[in-house]
N, CA, C and O atoms as a Tripos MOL2 file, in Angstrom:
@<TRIPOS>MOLECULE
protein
  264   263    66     0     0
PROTEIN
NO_CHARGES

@<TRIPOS>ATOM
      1 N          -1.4690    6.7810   10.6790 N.3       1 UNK1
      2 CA         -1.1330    5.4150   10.3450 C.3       1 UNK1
      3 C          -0.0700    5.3990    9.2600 C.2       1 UNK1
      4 O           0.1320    6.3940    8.5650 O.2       1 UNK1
      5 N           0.6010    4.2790    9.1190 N.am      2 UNK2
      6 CA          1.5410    4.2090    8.3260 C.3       2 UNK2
      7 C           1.2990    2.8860    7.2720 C.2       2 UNK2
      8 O           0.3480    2.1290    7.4670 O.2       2 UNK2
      9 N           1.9360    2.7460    6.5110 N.am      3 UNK3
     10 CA          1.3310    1.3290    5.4460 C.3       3 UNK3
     11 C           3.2270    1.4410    5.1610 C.2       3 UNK3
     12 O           4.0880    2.3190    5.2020 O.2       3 UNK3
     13 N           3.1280   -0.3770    4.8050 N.am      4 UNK4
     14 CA          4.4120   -0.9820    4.5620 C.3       4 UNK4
     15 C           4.0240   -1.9590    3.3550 C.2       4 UNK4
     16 O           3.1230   -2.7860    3.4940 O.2       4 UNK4
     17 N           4.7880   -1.8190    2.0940 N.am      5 UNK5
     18 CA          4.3440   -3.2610    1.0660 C.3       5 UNK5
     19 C           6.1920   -4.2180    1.1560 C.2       5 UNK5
     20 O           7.3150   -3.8610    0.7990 O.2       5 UNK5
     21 N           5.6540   -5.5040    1.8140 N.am      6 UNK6
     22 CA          6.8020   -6.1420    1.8240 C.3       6 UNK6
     23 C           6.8600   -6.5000    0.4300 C.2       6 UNK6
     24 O           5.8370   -6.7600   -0.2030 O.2       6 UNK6
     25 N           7.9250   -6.5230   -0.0370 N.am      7 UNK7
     26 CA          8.8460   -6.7320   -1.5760 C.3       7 UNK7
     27 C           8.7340   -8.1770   -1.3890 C.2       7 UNK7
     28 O           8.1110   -8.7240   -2.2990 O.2       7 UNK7
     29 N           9.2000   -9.0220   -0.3790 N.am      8 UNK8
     30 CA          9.7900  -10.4940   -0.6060 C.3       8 UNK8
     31 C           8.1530  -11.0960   -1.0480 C.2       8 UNK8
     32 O           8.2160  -12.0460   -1.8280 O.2       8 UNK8
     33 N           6.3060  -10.5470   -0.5430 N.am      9 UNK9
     34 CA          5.4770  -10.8820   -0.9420 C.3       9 UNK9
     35 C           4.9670  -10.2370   -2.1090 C.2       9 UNK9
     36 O           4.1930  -10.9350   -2.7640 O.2       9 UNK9
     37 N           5.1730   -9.2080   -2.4960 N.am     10 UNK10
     38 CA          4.5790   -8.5290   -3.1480 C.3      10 UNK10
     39 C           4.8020   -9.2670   -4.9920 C.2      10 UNK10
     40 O           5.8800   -9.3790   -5.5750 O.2      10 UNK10
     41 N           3.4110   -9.6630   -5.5410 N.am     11 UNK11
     42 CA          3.5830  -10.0140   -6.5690 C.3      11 UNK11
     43 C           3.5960   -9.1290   -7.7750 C.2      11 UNK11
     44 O           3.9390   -9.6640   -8.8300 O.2      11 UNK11
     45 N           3.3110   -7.9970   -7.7890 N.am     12 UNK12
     46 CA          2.7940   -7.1510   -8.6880 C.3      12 UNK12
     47 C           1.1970   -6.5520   -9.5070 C.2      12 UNK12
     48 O           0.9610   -5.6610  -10.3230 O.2      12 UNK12
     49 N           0.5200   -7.3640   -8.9310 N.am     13 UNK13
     50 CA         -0.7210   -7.4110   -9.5330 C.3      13 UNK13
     51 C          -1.6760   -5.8910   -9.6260 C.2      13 UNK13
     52 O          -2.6420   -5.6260  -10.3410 O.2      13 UNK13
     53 N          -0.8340   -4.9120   -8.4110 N.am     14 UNK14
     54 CA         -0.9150   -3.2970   -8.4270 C.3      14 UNK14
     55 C          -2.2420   -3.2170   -8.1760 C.2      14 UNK14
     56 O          -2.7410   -2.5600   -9.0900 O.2      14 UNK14
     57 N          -3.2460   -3.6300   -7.2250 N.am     15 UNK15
     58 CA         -4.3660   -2.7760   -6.5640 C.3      15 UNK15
     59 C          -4.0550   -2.1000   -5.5690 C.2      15 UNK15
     60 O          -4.8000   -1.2980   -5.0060 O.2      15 UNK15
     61 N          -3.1030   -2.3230   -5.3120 N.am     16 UNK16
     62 CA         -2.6750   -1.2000   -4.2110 C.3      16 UNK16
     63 C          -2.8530    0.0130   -4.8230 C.2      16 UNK16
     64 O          -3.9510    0.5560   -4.7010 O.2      16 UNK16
     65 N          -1.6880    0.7240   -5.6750 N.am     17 UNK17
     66 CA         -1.5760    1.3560   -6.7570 C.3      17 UNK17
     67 C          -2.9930    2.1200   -7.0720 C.2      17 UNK17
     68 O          -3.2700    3.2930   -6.8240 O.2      17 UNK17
     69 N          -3.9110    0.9950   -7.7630 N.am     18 UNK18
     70 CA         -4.6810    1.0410   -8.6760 C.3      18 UNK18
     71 C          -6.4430    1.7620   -8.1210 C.2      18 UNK18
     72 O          -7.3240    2.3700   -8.7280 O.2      18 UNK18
     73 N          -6.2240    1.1090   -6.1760 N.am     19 UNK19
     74 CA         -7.3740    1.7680   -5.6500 C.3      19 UNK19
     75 C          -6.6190    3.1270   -4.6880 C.2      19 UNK19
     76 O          -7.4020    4.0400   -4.4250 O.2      19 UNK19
     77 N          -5.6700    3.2300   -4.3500 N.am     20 UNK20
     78 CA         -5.1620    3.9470   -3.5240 C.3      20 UNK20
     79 C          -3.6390    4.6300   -4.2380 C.2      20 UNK20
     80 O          -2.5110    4.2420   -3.9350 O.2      20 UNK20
     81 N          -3.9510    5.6940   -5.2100 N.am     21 UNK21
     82 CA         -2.6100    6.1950   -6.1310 C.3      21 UNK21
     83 C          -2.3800    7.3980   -4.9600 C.2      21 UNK21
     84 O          -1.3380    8.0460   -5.0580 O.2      21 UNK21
     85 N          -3.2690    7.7060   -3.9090 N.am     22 UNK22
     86 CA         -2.3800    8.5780   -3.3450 C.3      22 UNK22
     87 C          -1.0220    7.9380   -2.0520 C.2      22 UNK22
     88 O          -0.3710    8.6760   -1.3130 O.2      22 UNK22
     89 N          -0.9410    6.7140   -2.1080 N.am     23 UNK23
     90 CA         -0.6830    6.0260   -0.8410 C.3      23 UNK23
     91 C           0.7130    5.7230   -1.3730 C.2      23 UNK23
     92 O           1.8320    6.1150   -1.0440 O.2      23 UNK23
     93 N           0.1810    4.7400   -2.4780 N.am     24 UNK24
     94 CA          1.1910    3.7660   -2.9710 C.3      24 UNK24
     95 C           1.7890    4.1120   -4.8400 C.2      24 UNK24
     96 O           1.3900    4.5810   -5.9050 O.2      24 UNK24
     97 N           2.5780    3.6910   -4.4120 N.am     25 UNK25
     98 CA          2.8870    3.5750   -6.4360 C.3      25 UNK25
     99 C           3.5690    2.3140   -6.6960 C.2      25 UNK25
    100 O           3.8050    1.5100   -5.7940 O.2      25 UNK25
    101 N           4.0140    2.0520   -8.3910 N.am     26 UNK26
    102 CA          4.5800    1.2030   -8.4830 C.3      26 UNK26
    103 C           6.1140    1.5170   -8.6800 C.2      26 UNK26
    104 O           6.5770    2.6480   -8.8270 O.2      26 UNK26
    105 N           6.9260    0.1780   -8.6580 N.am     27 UNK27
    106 CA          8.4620    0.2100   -8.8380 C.3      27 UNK27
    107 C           8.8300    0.3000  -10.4540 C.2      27 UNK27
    108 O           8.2540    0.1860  -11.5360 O.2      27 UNK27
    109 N           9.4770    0.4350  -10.2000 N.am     28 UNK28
    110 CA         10.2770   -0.2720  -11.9230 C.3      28 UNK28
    111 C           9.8760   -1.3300  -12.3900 C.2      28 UNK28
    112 O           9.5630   -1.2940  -13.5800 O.2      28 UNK28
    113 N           9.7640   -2.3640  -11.8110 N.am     29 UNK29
    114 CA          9.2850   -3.5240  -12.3880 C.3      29 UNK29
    115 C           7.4510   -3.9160  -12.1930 C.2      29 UNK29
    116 O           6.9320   -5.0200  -12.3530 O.2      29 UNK29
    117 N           6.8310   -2.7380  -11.8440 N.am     30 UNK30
    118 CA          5.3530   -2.8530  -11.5280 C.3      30 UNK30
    119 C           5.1330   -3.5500   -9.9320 C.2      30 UNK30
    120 O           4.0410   -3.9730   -9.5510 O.2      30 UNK30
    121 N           5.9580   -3.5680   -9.3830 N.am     31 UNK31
    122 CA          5.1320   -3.7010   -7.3510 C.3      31 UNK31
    123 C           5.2950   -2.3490   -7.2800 C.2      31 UNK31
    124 O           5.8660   -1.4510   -7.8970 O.2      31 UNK31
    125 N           4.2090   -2.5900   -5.7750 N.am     32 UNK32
    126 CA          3.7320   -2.0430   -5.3460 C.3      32 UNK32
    127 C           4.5430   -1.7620   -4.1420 C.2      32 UNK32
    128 O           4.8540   -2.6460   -3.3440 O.2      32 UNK32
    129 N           4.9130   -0.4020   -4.0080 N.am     33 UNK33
    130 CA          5.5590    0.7140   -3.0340 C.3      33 UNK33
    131 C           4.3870    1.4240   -2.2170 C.2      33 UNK33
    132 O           3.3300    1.6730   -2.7980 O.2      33 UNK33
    133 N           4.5570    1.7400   -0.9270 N.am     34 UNK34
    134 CA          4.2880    2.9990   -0.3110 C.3      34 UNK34
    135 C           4.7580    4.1920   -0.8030 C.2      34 UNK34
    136 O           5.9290    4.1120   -1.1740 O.2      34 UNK34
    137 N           4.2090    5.3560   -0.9430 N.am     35 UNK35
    138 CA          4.9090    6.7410   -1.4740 C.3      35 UNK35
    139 C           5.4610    7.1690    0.1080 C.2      35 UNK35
    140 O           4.9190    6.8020    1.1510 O.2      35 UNK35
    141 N           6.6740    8.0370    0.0010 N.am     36 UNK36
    142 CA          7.1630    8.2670    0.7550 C.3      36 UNK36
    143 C           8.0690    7.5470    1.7390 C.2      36 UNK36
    144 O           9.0400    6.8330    1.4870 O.2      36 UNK36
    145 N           7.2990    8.0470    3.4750 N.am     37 UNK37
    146 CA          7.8250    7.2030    3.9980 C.3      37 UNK37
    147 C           6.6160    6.3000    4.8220 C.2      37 UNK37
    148 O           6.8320    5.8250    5.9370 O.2      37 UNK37
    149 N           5.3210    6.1400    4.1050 N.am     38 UNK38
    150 CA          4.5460    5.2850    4.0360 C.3      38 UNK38
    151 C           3.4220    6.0780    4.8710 C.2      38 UNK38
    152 O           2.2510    5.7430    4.6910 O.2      38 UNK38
    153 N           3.6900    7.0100    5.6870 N.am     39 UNK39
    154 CA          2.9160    7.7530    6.2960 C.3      39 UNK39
    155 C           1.1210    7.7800    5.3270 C.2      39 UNK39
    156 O           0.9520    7.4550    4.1510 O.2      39 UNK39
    157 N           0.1620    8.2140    6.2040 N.am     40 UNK40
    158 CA         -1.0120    8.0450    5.2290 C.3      40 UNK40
    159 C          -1.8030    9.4630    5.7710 C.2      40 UNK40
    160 O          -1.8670    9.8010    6.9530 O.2      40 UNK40
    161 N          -2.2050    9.9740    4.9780 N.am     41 UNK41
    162 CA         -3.0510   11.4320    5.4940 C.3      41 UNK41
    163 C          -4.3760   10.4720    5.9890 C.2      41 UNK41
    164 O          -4.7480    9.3500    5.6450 O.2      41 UNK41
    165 N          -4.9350   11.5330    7.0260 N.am     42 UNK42
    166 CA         -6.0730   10.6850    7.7250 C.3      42 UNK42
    167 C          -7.4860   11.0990    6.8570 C.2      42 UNK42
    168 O          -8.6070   10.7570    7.2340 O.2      42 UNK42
    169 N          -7.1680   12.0620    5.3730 N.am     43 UNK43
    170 CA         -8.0290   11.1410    4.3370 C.3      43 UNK43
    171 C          -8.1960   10.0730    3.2550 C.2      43 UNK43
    172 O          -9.1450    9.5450    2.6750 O.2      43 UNK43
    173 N          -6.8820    9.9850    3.2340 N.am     44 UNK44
    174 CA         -6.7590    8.2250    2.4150 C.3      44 UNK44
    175 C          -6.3760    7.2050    3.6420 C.2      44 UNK44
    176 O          -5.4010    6.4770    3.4540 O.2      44 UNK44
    177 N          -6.7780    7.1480    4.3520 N.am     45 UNK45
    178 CA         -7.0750    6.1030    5.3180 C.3      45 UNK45
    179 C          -8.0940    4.7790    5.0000 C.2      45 UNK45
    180 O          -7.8550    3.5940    5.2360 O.2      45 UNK45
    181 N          -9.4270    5.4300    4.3260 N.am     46 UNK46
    182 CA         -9.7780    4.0080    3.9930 C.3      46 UNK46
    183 C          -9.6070    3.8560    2.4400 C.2      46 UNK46
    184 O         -10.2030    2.9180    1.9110 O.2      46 UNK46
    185 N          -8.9220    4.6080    1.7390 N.am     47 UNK47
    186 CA         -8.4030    4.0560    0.9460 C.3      47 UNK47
    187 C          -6.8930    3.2780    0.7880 C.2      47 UNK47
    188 O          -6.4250    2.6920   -0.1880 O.2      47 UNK47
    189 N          -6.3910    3.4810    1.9770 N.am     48 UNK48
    190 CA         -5.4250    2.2180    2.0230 C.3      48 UNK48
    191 C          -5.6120    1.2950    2.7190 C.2      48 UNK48
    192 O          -4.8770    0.3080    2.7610 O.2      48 UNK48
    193 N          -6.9070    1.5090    3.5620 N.am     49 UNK49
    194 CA         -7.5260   -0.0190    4.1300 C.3      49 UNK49
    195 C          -8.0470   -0.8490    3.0000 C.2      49 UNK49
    196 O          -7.8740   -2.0610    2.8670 O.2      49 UNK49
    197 N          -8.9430    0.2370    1.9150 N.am     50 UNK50
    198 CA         -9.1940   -0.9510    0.8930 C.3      50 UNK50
    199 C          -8.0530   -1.4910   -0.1300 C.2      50 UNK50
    200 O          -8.1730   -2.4790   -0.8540 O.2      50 UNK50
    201 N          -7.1590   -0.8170   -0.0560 N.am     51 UNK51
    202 CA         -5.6820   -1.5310   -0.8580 C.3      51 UNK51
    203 C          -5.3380   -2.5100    0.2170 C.2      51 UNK51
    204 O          -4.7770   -3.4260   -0.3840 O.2      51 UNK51
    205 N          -5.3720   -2.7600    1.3170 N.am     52 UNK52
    206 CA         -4.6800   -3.9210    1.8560 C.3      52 UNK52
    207 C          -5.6050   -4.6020    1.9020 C.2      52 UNK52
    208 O          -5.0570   -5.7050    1.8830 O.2      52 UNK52
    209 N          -7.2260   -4.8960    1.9790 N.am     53 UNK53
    210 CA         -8.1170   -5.6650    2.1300 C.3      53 UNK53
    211 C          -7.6760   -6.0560    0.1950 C.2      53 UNK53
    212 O          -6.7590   -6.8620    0.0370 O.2      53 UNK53
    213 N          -8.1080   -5.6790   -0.6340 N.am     54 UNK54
    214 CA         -7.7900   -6.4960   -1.6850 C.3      54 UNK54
    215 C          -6.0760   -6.9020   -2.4910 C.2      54 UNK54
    216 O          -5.9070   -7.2330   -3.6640 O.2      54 UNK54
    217 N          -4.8540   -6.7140   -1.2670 N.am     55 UNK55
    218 CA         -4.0010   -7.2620   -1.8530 C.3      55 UNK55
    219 C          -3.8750   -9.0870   -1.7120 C.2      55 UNK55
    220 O          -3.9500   -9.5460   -0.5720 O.2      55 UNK55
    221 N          -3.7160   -9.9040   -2.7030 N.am     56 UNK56
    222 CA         -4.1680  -10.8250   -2.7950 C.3      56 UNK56
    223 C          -2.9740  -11.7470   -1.9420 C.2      56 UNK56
    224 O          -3.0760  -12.9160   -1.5700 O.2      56 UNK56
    225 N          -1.6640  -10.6830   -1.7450 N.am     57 UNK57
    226 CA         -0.4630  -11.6280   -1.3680 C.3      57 UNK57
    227 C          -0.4370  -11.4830    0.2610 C.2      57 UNK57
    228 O           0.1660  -12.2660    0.9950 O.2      57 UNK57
    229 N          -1.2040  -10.3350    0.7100 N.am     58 UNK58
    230 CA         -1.7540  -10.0410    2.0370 C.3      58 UNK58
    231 C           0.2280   -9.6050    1.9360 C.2      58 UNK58
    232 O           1.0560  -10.4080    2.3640 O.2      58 UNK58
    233 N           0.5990   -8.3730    1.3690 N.am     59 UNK59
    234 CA          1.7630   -8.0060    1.4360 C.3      59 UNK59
    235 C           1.9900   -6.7760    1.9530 C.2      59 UNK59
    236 O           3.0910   -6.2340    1.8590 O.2      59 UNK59
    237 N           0.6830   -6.0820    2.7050 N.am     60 UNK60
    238 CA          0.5470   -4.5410    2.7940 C.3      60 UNK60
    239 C           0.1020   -4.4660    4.2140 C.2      60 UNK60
    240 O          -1.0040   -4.9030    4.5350 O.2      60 UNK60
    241 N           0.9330   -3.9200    5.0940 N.am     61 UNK61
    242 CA          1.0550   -4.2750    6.6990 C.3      61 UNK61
    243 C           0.7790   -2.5600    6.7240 C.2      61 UNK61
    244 O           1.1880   -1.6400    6.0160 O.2      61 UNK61
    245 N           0.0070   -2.6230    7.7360 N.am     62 UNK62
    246 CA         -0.5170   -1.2640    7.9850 C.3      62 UNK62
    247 C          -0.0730   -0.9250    9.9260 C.2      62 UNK62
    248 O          -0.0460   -1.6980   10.8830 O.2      62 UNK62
    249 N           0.1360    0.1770    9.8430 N.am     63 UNK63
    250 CA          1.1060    0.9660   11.3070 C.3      63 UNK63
    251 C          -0.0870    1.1430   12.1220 C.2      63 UNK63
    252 O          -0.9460    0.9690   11.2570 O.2      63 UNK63
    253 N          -0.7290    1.3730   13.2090 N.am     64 UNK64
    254 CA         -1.6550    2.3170   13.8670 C.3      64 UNK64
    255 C          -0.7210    3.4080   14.4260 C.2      64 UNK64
    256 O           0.1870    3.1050   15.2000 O.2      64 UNK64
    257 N          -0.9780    4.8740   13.9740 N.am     65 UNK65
    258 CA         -0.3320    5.8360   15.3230 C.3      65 UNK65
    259 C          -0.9410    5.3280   16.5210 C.2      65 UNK65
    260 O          -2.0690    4.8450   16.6170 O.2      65 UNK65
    261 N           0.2060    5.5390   17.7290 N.am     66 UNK66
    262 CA         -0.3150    5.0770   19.2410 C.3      66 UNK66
    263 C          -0.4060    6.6590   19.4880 C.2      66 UNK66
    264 O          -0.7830    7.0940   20.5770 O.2      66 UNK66
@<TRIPOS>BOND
     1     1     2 1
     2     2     3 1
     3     3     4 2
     4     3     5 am
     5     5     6 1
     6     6     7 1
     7     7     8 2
     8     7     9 am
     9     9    10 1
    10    10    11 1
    11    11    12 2
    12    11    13 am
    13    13    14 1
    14    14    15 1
    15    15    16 2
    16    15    17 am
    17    17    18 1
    18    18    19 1
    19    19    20 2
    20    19    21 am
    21    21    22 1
    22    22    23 1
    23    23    24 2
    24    23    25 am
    25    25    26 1
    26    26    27 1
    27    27    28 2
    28    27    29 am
    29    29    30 1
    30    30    31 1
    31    31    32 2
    32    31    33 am
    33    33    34 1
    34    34    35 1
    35    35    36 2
    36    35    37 am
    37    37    38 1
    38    38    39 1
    39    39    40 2
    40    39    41 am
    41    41    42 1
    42    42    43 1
    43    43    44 2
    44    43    45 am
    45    45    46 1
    46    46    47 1
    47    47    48 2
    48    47    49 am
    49    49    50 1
    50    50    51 1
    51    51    52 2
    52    51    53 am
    53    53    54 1
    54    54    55 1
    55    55    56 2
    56    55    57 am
    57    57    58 1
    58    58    59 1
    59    59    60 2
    60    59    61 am
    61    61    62 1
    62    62    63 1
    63    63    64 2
    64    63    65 am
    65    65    66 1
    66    66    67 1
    67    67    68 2
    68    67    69 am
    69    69    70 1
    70    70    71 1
    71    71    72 2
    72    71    73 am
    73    73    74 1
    74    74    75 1
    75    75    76 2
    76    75    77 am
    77    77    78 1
    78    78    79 1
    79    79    80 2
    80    79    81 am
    81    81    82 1
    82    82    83 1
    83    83    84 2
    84    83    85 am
    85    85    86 1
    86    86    87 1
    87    87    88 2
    88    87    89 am
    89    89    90 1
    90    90    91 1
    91    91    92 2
    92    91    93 am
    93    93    94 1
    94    94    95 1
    95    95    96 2
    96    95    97 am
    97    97    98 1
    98    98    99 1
    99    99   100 2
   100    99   101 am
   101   101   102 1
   102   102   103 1
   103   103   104 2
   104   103   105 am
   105   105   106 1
   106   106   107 1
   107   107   108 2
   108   107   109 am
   109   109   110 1
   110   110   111 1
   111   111   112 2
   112   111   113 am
   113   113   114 1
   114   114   115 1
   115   115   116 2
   116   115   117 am
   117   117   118 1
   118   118   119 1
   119   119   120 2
   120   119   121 am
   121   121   122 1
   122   122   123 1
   123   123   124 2
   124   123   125 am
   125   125   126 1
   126   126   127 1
   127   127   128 2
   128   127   129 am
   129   129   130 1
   130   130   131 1
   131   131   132 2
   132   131   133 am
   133   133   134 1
   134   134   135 1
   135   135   136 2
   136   135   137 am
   137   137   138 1
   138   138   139 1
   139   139   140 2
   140   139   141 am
   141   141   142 1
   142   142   143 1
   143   143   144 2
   144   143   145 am
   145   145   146 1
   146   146   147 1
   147   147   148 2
   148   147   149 am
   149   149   150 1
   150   150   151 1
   151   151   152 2
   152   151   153 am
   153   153   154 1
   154   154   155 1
   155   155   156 2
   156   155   157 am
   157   157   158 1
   158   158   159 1
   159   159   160 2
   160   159   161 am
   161   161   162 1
   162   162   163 1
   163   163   164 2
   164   163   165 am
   165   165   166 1
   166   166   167 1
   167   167   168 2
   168   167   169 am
   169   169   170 1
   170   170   171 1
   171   171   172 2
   172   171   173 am
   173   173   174 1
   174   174   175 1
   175   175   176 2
   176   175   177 am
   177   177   178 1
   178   178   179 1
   179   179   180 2
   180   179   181 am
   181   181   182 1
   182   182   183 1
   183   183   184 2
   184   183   185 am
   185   185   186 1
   186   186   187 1
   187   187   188 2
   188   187   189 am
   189   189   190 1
   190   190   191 1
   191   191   192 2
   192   191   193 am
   193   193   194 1
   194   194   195 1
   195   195   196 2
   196   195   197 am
   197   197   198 1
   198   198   199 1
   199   199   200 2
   200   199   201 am
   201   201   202 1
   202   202   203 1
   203   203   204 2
   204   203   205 am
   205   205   206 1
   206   206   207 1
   207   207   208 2
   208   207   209 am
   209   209   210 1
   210   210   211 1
   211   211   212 2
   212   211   213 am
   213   213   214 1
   214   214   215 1
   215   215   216 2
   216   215   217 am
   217   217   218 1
   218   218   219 1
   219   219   220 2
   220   219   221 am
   221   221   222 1
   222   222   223 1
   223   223   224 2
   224   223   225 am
   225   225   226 1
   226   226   227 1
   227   227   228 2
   228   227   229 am
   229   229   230 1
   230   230   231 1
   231   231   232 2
   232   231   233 am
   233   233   234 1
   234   234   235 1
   235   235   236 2
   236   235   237 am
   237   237   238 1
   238   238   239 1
   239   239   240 2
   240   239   241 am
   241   241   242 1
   242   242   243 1
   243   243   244 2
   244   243   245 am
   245   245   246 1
   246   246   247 1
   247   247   248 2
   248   247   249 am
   249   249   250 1
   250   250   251 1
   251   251   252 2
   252   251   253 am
   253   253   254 1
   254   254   255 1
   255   255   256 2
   256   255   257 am
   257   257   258 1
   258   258   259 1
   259   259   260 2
   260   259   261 am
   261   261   262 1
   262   262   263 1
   263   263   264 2
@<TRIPOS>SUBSTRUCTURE
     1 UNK1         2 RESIDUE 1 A UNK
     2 UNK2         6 RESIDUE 1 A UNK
     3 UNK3        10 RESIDUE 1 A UNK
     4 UNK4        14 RESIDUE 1 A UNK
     5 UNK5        18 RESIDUE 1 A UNK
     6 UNK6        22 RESIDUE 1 A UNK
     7 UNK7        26 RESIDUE 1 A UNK
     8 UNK8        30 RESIDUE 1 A UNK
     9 UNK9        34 RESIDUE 1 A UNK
    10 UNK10       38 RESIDUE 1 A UNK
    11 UNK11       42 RESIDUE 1 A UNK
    12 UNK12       46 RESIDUE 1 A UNK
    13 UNK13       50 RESIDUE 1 A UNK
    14 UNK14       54 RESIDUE 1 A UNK
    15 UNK15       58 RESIDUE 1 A UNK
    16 UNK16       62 RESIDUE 1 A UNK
    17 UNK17       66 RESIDUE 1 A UNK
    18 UNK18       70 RESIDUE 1 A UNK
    19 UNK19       74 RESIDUE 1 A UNK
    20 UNK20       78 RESIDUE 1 A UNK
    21 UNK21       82 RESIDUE 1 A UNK
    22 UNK22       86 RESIDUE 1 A UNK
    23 UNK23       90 RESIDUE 1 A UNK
    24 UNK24       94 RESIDUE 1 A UNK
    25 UNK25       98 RESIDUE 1 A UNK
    26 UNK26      102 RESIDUE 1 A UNK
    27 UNK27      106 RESIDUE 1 A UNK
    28 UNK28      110 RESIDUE 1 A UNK
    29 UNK29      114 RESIDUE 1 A UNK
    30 UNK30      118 RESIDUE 1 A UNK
    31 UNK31      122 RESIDUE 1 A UNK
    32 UNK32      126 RESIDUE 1 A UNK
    33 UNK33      130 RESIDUE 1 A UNK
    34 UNK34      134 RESIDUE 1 A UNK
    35 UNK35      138 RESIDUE 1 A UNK
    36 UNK36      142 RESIDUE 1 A UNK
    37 UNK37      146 RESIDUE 1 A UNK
    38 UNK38      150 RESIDUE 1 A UNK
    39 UNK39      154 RESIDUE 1 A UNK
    40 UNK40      158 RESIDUE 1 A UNK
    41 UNK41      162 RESIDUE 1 A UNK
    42 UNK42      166 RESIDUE 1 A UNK
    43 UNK43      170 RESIDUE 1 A UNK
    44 UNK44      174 RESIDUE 1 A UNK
    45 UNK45      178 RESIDUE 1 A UNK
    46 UNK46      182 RESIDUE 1 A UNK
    47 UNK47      186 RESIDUE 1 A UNK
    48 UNK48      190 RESIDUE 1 A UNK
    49 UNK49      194 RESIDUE 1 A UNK
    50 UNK50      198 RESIDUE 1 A UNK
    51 UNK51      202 RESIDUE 1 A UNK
    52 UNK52      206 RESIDUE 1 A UNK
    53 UNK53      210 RESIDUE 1 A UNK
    54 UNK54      214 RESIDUE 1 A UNK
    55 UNK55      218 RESIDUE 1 A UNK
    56 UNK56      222 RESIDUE 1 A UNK
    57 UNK57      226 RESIDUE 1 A UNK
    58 UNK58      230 RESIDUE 1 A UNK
    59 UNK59      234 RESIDUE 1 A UNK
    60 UNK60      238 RESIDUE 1 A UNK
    61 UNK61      242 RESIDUE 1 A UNK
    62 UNK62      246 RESIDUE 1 A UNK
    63 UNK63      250 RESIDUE 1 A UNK
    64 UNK64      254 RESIDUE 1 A UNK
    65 UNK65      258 RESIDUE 1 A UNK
    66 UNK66      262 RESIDUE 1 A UNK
C-alpha cells in the first residue's frame, strides 16, 4: 500500500507524524509528509491506517497494491 498527505488539506496538527513516525514526517513548517515515496512496509500498515483514521482534515489518502 501506499499513503498520500494532500498539502492543499493538510492542517498541521501532526498525528500522522505523531502515531505513525515510520510512515510519515513533518515539513518545514510542521505538515505532515509521507516518507519517501509513500510506499508502506506491510508492518506499519496499521499504523498508517491509524494515522489516517485520526487525521482530522481526512488529508491522508491511502493506495491498495492491486
Amino acid at each position: 500500500m501506499k499513503v498520500h498527505v494532500d498539502q492543499e488539506l493538510c492542517q498541521g496538527h501532526g498525528r500522522c507524524y505523531a502515531v505513525a513516525p515510520e510512515v510519515f514526517d513533518a515539513d518545514e513548517i510542521g505538515n505532515g509528509v509521507e516518507r519517501g515515496d509513500g510506499t508502506v512496509a506491510a508492518e506499519q500498515e496499521s499504523a498508517a491506517r491509524l494515522a489516517v483514521a485520526n487525521c482530522p482534515e481526512n488529508a491522508i489518502t491511502i493506495e491498495e497494491a492491486s
